[in-house]
N, C-alpha and C positions, 0 to 999 in steps of 0.2 A: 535434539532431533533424533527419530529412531534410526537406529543402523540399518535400514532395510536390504542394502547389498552384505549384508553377510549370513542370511538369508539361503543364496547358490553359495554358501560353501556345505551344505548339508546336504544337496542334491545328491552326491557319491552314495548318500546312505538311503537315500530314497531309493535308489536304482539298486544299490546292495539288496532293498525290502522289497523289489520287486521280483529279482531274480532268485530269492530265498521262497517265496510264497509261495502254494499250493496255487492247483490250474482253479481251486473253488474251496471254501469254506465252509466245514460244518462246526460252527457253533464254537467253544473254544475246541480246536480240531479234534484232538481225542475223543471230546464229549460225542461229539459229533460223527464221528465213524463209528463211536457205541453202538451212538441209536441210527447210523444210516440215513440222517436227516440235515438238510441245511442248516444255517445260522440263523434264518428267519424265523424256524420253528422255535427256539429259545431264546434269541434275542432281537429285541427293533432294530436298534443298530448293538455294539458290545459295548461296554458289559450289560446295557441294562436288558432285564430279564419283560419276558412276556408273560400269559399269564400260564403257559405250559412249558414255559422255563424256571418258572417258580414250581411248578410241580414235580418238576424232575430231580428239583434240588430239592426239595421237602421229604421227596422216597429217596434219598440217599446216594444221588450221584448213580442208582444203579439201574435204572430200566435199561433195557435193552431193545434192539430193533427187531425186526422179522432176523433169520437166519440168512448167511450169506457167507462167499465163501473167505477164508481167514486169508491173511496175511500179518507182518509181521506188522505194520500199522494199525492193521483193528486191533490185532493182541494186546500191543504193548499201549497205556494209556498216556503217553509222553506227546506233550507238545512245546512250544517254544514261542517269545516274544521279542520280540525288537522296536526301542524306543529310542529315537533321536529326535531332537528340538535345540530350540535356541530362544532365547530371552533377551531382550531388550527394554531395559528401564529407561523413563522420562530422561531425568536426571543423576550424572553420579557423582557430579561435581560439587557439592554446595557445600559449605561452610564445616570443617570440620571431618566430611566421609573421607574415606579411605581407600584406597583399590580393594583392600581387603573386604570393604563392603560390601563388594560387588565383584567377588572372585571369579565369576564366569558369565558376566553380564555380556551379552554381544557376541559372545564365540559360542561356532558348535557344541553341543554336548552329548553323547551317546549315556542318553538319561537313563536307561535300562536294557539288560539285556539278560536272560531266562529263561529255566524251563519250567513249565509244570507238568504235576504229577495229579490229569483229570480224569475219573470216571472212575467207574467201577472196580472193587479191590474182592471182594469176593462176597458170592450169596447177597444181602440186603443192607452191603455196605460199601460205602465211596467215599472218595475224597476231592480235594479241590486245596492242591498244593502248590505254592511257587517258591522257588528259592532263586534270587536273583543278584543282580550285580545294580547295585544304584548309585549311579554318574554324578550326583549332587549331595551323598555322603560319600562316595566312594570307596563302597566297600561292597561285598557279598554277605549277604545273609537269609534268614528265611522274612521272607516279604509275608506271606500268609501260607496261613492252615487251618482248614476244615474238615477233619474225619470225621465220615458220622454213620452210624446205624439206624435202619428204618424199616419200620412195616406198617402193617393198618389190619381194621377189623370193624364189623356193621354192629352194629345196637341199637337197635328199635329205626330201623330202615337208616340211620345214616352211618353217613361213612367218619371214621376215624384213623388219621394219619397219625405217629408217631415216632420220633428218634431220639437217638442221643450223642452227643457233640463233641467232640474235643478241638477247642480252636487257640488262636492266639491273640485276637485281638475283639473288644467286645462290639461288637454290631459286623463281624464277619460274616457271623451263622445267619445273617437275617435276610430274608425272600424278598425285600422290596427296597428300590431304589431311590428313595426316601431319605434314608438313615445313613448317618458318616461313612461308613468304609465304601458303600458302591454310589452317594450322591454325584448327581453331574457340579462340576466338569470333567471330575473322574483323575485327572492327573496334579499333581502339584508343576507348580514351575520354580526358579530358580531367584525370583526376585525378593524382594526387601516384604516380610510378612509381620503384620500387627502383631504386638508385642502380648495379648491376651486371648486365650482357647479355653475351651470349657474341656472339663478331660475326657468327655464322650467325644470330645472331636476331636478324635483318633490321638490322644496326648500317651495314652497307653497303647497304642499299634504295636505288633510283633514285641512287645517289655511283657507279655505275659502268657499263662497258659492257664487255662480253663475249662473246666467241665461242664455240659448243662442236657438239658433235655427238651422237646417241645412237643407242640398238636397241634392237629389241626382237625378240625370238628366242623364236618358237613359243608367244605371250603368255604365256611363262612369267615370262623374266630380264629385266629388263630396266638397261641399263647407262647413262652419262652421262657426259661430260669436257669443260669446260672451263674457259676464260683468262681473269680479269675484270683491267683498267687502271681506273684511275683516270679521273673523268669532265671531267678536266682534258685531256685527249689527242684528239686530231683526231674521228675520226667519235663518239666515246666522249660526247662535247659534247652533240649533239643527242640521247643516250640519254637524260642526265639533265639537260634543259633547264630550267632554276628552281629549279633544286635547288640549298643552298649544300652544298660536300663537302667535309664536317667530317670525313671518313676516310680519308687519301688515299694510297692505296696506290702503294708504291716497286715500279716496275717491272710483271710480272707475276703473278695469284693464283691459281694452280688451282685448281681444284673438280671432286671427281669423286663419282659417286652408282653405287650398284648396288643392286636389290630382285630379290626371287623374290616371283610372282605367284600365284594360284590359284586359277579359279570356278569355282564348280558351284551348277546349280540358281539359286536368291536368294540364294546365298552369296557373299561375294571376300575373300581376306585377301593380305597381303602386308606381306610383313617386309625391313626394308632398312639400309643402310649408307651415309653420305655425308659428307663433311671439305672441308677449305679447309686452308691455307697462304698465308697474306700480312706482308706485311712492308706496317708505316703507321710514317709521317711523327709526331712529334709534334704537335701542335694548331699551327697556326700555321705548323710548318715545310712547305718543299717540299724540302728537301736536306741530308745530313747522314746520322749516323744513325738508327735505325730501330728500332721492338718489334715482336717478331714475335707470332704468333700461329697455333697450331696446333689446328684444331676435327676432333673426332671426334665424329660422332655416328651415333645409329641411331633405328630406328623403326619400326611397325607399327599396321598399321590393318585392321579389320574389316569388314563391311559386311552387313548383312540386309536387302533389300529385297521388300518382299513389295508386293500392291494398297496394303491401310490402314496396312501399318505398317512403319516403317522403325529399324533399329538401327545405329549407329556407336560404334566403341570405337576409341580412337588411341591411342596413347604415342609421346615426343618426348626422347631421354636426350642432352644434346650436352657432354663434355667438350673444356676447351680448357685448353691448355697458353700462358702468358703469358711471353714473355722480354724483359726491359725492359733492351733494351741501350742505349739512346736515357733511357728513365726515370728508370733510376737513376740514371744519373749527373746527370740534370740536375733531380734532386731532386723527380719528381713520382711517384715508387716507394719504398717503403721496402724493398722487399725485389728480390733480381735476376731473380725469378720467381714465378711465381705459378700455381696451377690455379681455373680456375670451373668448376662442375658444373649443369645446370640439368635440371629433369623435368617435363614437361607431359603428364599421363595424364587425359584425357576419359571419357565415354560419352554418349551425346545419342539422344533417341527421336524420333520423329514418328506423329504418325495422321493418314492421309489426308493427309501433305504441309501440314496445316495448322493442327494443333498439336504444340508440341515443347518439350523440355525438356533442357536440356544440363548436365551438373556437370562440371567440372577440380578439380583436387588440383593444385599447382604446387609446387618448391622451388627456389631458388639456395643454391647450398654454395659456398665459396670460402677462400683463406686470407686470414687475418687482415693487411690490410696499410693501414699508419696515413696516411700521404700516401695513398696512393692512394683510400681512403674516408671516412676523417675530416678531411672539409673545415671542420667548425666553423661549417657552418650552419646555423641550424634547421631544419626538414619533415624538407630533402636528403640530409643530415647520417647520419654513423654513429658512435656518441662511441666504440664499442668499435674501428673500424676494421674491422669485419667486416660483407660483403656478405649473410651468410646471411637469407635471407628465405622464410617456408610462407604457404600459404596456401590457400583455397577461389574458386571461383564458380557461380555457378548462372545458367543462364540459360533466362526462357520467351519463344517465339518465335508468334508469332499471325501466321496469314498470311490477311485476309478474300478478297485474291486473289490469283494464282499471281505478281503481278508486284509486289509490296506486303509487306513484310518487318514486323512492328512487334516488336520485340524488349524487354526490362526484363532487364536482369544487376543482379545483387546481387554483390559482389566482397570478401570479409573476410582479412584478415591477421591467424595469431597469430604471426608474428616477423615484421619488417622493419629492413634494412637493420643486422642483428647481434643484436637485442633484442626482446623483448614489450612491455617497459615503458622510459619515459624513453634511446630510442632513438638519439634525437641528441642529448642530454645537455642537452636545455632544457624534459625534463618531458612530451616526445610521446611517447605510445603510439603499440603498432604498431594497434591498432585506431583510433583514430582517424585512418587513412586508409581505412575501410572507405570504399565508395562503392556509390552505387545511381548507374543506367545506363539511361536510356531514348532505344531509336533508333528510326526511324522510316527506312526502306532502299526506294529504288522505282526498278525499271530500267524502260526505255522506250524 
């Protein structure tokens, strides 16, 4: 039965996030006192972007508004976030778990708390930095980094956008809410997660630093390439400062992105294409050989933005091709390859930016491979050896003001981790890691 009374023990931080907040919200705030404009003009609700909130981040984090007079708020591009929630799983009891399985199941957690460093850094360059405190690793580190440079220029009547990048994690730098780092639901929670991810989905987060470049050509196409190292390597260090990099990639990783774009009227759709290539070190190792990994994925996102009402529809398909040349032979692969498929298809409403309701459909498909998922642990565990896992979530999003997020996700699985029933072979259902989800989100 879910804990739902522990629920008001979180309340102190709601009230904390009210009396912290700003009397109104532009955008994440810095960005927003830049350009002298609300939240609405860059995003439906935060973080996802509009389609002139994709433009502001495509020229560099740097436009600027009409002239006004300064203070030490518009000067300085610093703002700040606060994130409390609590989590609550089905079951933690069942054959084998542990408390350790569930070291924060049921009680408060002050999931993050943060500043960033948004907007403008000089002439045709910005950035979109955070470095935070994250209550479910518990530690500080740098959560994300976007620096980037931009300009544009006409040929043969159309227009041509350009930048170039340095970020730390691959699908950072990218304009649409589509793709792993900004898909909804946007926040992780604390509960018991499938034991198989494809490495675009976010497996390399803040473990790396990389350069790249893009355009955007007549806001039609728009393209993307670059090179992520490992955050063990010279400037690459202060990309992912706190972070331990448990994925450490040999040498260099490409990554290239291309979408076609479309608006008209309240309408935007955009359908796209994006992949990785990297070669990772075994766990432990820095030298030796190596498993590769090859991610193809694709994607599309919708948009209706009207005064009261707003609609989004994503899909998220990313096939990865696994070569365990490093694995197998050192016995933590049973097989010398392997494919994972994974599908993240949303649709999320709002009225008046201040209520919303979001549902996802999810699946992992993969092959059957006994070392690599049948570790023989309880929760973790897959007794079949097979990654496949379905599943739903719902989420309602209540905003009493523009800078104040309070969210409740309901999250249910009927397969995880190969099974329905007695999943890790000690009697767990995949339902019983359903979880309920309440956050509480406030930028400032």
């Amino acid at each position: 039965m879910y804990r739902w009374i522990h629920a008001l023990k979180i309340t102190p931080l709601i009230l904390l996030a009210l009396l912290l907040g700003p009397k109104s919200l532009l955008a994440v705030p810095s960005m927003g006192r830049q350009m002298g404009m609300e939240c609405a003009s860059c995003h439906t609700v935060f973080p996802e972007l509009t389609p002139f909130g994709r433009q502001f981040k495509l020229r560099g984090f740097s436009m600027s508004g009409p002239p006004r007079e300064k203070s030490l708020l518009t000067i300085l591009p610093i703002s700040g976030l606060l994130q409390a929630s609590i989590t609550s799983t089905a079951k933690t009891n069942t054959t084998g778990a542990r408390p350790s399985d569930f070291p924060r199941d049921g009680d408060p957690l002050l999931q993050a708390a943060g500043v960033y460093y948004g907007g403008k850094i000089i002439g045709n360059s910005g950035a979109l930095v955070q470095f935070s405190y994250d209550g479910i690793e518990e530690r500080w580190a740098m959560e994300m980094f976007d620096a980037r440079y931009a300009d544009s220029f006409t040929l043969a009547n159309k227009e041509w956008v350009y930048g170039l990048t340095l970020s730390n994690t691959p699908t950072v730098t990218d304009i649409y809410n589509s793709t792993p780092q900004w898909a909804f639901p946007h926040t992780e929670t604390a509960a018991v997660q499938p034991a198989a991810s494809t490495l675009l989905d976010l497996r390399l987060a803040s473990q790396v630093g990389g350069v790249g470049t893009y355009v955007m050509w007549n806001n039609l196409v728009y393209a993307e390439a670059a090179f992520y190292r490992a955050g063990r390597h010279g400037a690459a260090r202060a990309l992912t400062a706190g972070n331990p990099i448990e994925n450490v990639v040999d040498d260099f990783a490409p990554y290239w992105r291309v979408a076609l774009q479309r608006e008209w009227g309240s309408h935007s759709l955009s359908v796209g294409t994006y992949g990785m290539v990297a070669d990772l070190f075994p766990e432990g190792e820095l030298s030796g050989p190596t498993n590769r990994f090859r991610d193809l994925a694709f994607d599309a996102q919708y948009q209706y933005i009207a005064e009261d009402h707003i609609f989004t529809a994503q899909a998220n398909y990313i096939h990865e091709k696994q070569t365990w040349a490093a694995g197998f032979v050192e016995g933590e692969a049973s097989n010398r390859s392997d494919t994972l498929r994974t599908l993240k298809a949303d649709v999320h409403y709002y009225f008046q930016r201040k209520y919303g309701l979001g549902i996802q459909y999810f699946f992992t498909r993969g092959d059957r491979d006994e070392l690599l998922y049948n570790t023989g642990e309880p929760v973790f565990g897959s007794a079949t050896g097979s990654p496949n896992t379905d599943g739903w979530l719902a989420e309602l999003n209540y905003l009493p003001l523009p800078y104040l997020k309070l969210a409740l996700r309901y999250t249910g699985y009927t397969q995880f981790n190969g099974a329905s029933n007695n999943y890790d072979g000690f009697g767990r259902d995949a339902g019983d890691n359903n979880s309920l989800f309440f956050l509480t989100w406030v930028l400032f």
